[in-house]
C-alpha positions in Angstrom: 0.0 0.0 0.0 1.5 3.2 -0.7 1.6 6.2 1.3 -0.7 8.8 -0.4 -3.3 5.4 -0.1 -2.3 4.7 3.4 -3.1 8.6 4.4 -6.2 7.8 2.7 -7.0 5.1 4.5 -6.1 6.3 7.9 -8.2 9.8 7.4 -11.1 7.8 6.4 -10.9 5.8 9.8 -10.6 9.2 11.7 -13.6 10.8 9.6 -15.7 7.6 11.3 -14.4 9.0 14.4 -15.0 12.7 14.0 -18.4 11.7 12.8 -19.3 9.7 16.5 -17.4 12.3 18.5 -18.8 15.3 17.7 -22.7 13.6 16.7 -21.9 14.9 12.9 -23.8 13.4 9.1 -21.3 12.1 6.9 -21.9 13.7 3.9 -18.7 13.8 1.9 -18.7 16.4 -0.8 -16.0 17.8 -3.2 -15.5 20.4 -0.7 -16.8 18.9 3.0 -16.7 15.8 4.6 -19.8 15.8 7.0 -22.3 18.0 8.1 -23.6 19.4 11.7 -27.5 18.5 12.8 -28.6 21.8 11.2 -27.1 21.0 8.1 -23.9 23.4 8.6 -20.5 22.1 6.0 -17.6 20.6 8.4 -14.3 19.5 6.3 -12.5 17.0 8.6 -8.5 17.3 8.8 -6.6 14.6 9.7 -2.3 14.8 10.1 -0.3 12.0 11.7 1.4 12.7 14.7 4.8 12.0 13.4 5.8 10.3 10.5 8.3 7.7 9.4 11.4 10.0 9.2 10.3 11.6 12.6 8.6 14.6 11.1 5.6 16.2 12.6 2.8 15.8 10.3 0.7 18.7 9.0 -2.8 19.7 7.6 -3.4 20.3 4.1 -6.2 22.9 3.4 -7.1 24.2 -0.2 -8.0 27.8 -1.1 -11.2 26.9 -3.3 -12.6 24.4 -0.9 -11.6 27.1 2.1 -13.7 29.6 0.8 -17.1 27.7 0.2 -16.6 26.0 3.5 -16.1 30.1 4.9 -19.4 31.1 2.7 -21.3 28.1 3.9 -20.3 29.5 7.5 -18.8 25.6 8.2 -16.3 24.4 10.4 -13.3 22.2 10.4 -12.3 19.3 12.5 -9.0 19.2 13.4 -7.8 15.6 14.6 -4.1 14.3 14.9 -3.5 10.7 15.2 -1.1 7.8 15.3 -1.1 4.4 13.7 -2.5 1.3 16.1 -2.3 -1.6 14.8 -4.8 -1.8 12.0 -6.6 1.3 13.5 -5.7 5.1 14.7 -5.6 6.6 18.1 -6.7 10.4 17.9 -4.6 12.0 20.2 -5.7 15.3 19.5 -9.1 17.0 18.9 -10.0 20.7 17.6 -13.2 22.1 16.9 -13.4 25.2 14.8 -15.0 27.8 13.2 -13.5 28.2 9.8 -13.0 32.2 10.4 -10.7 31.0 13.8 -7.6 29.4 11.7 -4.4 30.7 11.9 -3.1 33.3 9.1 -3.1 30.8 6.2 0.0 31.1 3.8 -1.4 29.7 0.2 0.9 28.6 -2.4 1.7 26.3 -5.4 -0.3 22.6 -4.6 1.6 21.0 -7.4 -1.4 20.8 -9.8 -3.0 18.9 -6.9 -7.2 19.5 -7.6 -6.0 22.8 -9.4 -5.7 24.5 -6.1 -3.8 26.8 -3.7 -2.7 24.9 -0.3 -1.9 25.7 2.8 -0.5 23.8 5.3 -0.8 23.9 9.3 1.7 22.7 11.9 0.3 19.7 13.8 2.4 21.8 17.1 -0.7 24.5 16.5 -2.8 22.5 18.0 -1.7 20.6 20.1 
């Protein structure tokens, strides 16, 4: 399995967790993941805690999907995890607003979905 597929695979196991922990509808979307009781967009981030070569992972956020999640008035999930066996352990949980993120820094995503990234430091939240 390779590593973008692994990622995958991981951040669909924490999305099942998101979804019970904070009583969301998966209701995945080009641009959101899940959505609140009253119907309100939530994109769920997942980064690894650290990865092979003892790097902190980060979050990945695009412009184009920022900004309808900000129009839509959504929210993110923040969650960092770790490998378990065939599972994850969430070792850290953020709720936000998507107007309370850090100063995002957009740049080249290497043709990845045509889109501006950003990236976030695991070390903001926890």
């Amino acid at each position: 399995m390779s590593r973008s597929h692994k990622a995958n695979h991981y951040g669909t196991l924490v999305e099942r967790k998101a979804v019970e922990r904070y009583d969301l509808d998966l209701d995945r979307c080009s641009w959101h993941d899940a959505k609140r009781p009253d119907g309100t967009p939530v994109e769920i981030k997942s980064a690894m805690h650290r990865h092979a070569d003892g790097q902190p992972g980060t979050f990945k956020l695009y412009d184009q999907y920022h900004e309808q999640l900000r129009a839509a008035n959504g929210w993110y999930v923040f969650a960092v995890y770790r490998v378990r066996g065939r599972g994850v352990e969430v070792l850290h949980w953020r709720l936000l607003h998507s107007s309370q993120l850090p100063n995002l820094n957009w740049h080249g995503g290497g043709d990845h979905r045509g889109a501006l990234q950003a990236k976030i430091s695991i070390n903001w939240l926890c």
